[in-house]
C-alpha positions as CSV (number, residue, x, y, z in Angstrom):
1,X,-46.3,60.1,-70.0
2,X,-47.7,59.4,-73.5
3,X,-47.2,61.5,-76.5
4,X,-50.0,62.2,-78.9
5,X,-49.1,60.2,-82.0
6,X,-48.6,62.1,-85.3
7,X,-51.2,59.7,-87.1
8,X,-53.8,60.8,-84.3
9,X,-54.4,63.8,-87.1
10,X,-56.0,63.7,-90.3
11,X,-53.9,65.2,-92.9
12,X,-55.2,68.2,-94.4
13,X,-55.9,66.8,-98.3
14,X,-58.5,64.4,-96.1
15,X,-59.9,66.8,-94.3
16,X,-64.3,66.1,-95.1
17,X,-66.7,67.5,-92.6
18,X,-64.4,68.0,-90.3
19,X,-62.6,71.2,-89.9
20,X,-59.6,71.3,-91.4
21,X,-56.2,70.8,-89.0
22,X,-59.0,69.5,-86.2
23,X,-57.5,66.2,-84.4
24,X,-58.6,62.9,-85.5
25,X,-57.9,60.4,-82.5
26,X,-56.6,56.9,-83.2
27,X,-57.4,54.2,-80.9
28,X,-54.5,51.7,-80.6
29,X,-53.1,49.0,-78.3
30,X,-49.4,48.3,-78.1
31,X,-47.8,45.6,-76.0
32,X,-44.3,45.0,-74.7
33,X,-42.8,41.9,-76.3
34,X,-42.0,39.2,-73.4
35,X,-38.4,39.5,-72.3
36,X,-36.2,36.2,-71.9
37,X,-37.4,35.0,-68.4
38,X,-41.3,35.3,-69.9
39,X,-42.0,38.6,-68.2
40,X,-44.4,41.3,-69.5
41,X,-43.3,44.7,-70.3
42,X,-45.2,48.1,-71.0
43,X,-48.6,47.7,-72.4
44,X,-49.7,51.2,-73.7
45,X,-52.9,52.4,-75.6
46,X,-55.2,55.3,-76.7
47,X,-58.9,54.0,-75.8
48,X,-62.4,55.1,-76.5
49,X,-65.5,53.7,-77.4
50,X,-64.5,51.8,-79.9
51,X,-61.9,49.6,-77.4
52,X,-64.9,48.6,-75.1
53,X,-66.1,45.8,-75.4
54,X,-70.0,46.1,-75.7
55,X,-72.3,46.9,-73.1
56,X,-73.3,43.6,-71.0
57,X,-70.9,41.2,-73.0
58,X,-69.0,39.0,-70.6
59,X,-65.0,38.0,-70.5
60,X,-64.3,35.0,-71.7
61,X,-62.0,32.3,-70.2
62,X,-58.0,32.7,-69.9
63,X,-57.2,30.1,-67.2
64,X,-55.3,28.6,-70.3
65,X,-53.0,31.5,-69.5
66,X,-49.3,31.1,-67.0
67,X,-48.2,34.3,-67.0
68,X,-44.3,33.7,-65.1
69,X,-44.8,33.1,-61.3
70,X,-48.0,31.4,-61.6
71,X,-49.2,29.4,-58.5
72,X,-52.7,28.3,-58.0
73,X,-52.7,29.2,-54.1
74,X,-55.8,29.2,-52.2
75,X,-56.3,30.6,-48.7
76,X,-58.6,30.9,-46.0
77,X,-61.5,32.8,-47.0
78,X,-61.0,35.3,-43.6
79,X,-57.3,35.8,-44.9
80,X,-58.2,36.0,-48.6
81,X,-61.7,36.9,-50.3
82,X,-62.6,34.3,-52.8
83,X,-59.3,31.6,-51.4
84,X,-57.2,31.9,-54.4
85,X,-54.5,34.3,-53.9
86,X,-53.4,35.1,-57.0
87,X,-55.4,36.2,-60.8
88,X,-54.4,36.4,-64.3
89,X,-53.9,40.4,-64.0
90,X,-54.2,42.3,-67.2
91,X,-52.4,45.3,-67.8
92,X,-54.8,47.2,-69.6
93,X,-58.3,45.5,-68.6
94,X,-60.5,43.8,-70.7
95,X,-63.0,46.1,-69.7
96,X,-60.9,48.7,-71.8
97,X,-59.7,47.1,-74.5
98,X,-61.5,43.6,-74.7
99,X,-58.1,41.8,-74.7
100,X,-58.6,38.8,-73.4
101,X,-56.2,36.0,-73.3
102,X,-52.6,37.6,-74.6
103,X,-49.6,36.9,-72.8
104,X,-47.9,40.1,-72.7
105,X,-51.0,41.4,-71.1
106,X,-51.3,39.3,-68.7
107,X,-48.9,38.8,-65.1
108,X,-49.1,37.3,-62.2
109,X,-51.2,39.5,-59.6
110,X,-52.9,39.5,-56.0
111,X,-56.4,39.8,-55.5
112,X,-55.4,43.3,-53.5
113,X,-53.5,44.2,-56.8
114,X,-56.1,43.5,-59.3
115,X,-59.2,43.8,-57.2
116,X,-58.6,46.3,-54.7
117,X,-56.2,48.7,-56.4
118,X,-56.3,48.6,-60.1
119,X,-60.2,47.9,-60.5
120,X,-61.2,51.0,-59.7
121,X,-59.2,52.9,-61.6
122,X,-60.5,51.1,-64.5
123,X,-64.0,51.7,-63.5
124,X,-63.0,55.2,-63.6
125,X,-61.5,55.1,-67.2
126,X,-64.7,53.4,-68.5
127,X,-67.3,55.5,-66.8
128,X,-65.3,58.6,-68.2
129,X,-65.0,57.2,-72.0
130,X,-69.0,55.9,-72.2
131,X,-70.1,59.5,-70.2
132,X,-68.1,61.6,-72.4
133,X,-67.0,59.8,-75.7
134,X,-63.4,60.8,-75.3
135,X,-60.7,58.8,-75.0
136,X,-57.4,58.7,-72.7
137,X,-54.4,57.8,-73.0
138,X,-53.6,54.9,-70.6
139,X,-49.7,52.8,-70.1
140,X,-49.3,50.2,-67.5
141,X,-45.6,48.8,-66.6
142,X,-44.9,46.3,-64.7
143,X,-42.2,46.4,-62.1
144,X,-39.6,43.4,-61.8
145,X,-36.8,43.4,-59.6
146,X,-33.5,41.5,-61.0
147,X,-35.3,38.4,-62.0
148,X,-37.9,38.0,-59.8
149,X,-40.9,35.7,-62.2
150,X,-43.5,38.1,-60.0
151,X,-43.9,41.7,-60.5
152,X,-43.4,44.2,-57.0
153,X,-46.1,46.4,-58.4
154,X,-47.7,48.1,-61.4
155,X,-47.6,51.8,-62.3
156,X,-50.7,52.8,-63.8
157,X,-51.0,56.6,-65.9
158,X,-53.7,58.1,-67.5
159,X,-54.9,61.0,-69.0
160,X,-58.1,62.4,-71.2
161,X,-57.1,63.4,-74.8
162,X,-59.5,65.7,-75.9
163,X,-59.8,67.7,-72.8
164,X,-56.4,67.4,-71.4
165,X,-56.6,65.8,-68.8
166,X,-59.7,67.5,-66.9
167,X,-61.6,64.6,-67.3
168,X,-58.8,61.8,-66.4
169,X,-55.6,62.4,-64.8
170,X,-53.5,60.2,-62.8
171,X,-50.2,58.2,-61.8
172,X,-50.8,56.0,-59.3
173,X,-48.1,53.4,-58.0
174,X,-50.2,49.9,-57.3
175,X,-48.2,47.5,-54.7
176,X,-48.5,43.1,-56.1
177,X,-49.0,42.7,-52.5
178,X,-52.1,41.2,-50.4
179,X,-52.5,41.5,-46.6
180,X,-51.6,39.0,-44.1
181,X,-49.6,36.6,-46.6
182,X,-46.6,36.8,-47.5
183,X,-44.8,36.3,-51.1
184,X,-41.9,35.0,-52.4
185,X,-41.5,37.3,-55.5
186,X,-38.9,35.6,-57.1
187,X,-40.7,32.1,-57.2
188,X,-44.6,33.5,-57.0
189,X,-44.6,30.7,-53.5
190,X,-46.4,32.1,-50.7
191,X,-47.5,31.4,-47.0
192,X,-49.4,33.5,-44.4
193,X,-47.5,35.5,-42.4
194,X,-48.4,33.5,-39.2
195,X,-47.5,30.7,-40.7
196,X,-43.8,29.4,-39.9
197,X,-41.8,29.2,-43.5
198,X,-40.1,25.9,-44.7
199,X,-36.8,27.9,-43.7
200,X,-37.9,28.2,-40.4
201,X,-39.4,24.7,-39.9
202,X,-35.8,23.6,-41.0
203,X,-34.2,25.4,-38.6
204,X,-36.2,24.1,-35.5
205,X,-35.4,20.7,-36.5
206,X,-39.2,19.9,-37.6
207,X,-38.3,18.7,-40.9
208,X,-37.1,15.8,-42.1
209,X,-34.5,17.4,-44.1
210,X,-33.1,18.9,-41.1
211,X,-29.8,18.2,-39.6
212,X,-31.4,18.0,-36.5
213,X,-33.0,15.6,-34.7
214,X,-36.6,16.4,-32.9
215,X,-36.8,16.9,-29.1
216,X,-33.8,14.7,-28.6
217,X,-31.9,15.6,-25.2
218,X,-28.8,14.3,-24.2
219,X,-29.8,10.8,-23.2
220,X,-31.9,10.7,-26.2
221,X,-30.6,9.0,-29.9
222,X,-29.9,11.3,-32.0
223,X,-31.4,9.6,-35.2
224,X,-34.0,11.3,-36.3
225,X,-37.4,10.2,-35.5
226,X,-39.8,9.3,-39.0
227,X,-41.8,11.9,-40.6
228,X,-45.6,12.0,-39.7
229,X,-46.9,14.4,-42.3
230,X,-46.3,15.8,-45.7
231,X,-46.5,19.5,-45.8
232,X,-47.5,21.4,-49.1
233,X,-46.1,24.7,-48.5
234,X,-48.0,25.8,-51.1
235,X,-51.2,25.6,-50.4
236,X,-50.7,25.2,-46.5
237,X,-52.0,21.7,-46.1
238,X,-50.3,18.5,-44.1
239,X,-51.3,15.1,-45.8
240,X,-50.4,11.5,-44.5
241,X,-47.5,10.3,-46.1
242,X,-49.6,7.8,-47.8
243,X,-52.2,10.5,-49.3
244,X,-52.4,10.1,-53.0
245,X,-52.4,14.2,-53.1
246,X,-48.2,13.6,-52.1
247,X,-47.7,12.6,-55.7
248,X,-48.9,15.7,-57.5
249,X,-47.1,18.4,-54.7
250,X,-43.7,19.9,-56.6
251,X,-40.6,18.8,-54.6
252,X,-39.7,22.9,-54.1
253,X,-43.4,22.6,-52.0
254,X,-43.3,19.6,-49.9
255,X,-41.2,18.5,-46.9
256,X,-41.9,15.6,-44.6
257,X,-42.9,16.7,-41.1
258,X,-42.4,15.6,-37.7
259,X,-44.4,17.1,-35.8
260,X,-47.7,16.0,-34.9
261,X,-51.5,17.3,-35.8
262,X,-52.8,19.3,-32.8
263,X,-49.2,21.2,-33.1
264,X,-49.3,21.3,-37.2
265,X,-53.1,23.1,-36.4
266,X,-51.7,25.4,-33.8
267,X,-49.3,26.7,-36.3
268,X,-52.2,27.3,-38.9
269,X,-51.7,24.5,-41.2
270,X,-54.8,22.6,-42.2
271,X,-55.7,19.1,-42.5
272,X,-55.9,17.8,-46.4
273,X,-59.6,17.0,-47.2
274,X,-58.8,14.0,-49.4
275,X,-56.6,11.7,-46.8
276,X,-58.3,13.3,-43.8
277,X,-55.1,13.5,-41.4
């Protein structure tokens, strides 16, 4: 993984009270410049003590921040912990390098990714470099396929510096995934996995859209019978068609429903609290 740098030593003429030709560890943070769809690249950096942010001071805000993919989706508090789906994921954690609110350090990432999977690895890092006072090496890359806007995963690698790696040592593979929902990678949408897709909706004729008319039989017309609802794929909510709420839902998250409430609620979409369907 990463090299020692040849400016982590102290050249000899500078040597003072420490022993000549002993290593002299530079901390440093480098960052991936973002590539032409937005994307974040490698972050790497050397960290110690002198990376963490101090003892008891708290993060600051970076909802300013859109890394690519970005979708405020909220959920269920049974399906996801805290409702919103997805966080501004650093690469290398504030916690270890008190970045805060730069873009190439920052993508699109599940509360499984960010919470469940790289969080504790951090934890480690830190309670390593403030128990010891060494520092490790640590690179993040995030992993895009084609030109999906939301990474598949993160590949985190660390390793202690000044005692090779006894102290920290690992390459762990960290799935952008989050149980029971199901993600559109190349968008950053989402819906629940028991929750039919806008595809499939289509399909069956409950939309709108659809070429098909609803229930219509033989001795039925086959025009097709006005929308009842406006879904929001996005956050998994019907609205009246008159709902105010309509206006601000992206055309790529809407479509005009024909089914009715008690059926919209047996397939797991909820009512919108503002229009009260």
């Amino acid at each position: 993984m990463c090299s020692r740098r040849t400016s982590w030593y102290r050249p000899r003429g500078e040597a003072t009270a420490i022993e000549v030709g002993e290593p002299v560890i530079e901390p440093y943070k480098e960052y991936s410049p973002l590539d032409p769809l937005g994307r974040c690249g490698v972050a790497t950096a050397c960290l110690g003590l002198e990376t963490l942010p101090p003892e008891g001071e708290r993060r600051g805000e970076i909802g300013h921040v859109h890394p690519t993919g970005w979708h405020m989706t909220c959920y269920d508090r049974n399906l996801v912990s805290g409702e919103s789906l997805y966080n501004r994921t650093h690469l290398i954690a504030w916690c270890l390098s008190e970045e805060l609110d730069n873009p190439q350090n920052l993508i699109t990432g599940t509360q499984y990714l960010n919470q469940g999977s790289m969080q504790p690895l951090e934890t480690r890092v830190v309670d390593y470099i403030r128990t010891s006072g060494n520092h490790v090496l640590y690179r993040v890359t995030p992993v895009f396929q084609g030109d999906e806007l939301v990474a598949r995963g993160v590949q985190v690698e660390a390793r202690s510096v000044e005692d090779e790696g006894a102290g920290v040592s690992f390459n762990v593979y960290c799935y952008n995934v989050q149980p029971g929902v199901t993600i559109d990678y190349a968008t950053g949408e989402s819906h629940p996995d028991f929750l039919p897709s806008r595809t499939a909706l289509t399909q069956k004729g409950y939309l709108a859209d659809s070429a098909r008319p609803l229930c219509a039989t033989a001795n039925e017309s086959a025009t097709p019978t006005a929308p009842s609802y406006i879904i929001n794929f996005a956050t998994q909510r019907f609205h009246l068609t008159t709902c105010k709420s309509v206006a601000d839902i992206a055309a790529r998250n809407q479509g005009a429903c024909r089914l009715d409430r008690d059926m919209l609620k047996t397939l797991g979409y909820l009512p919108c609290d503002r229009c009260k369907p």
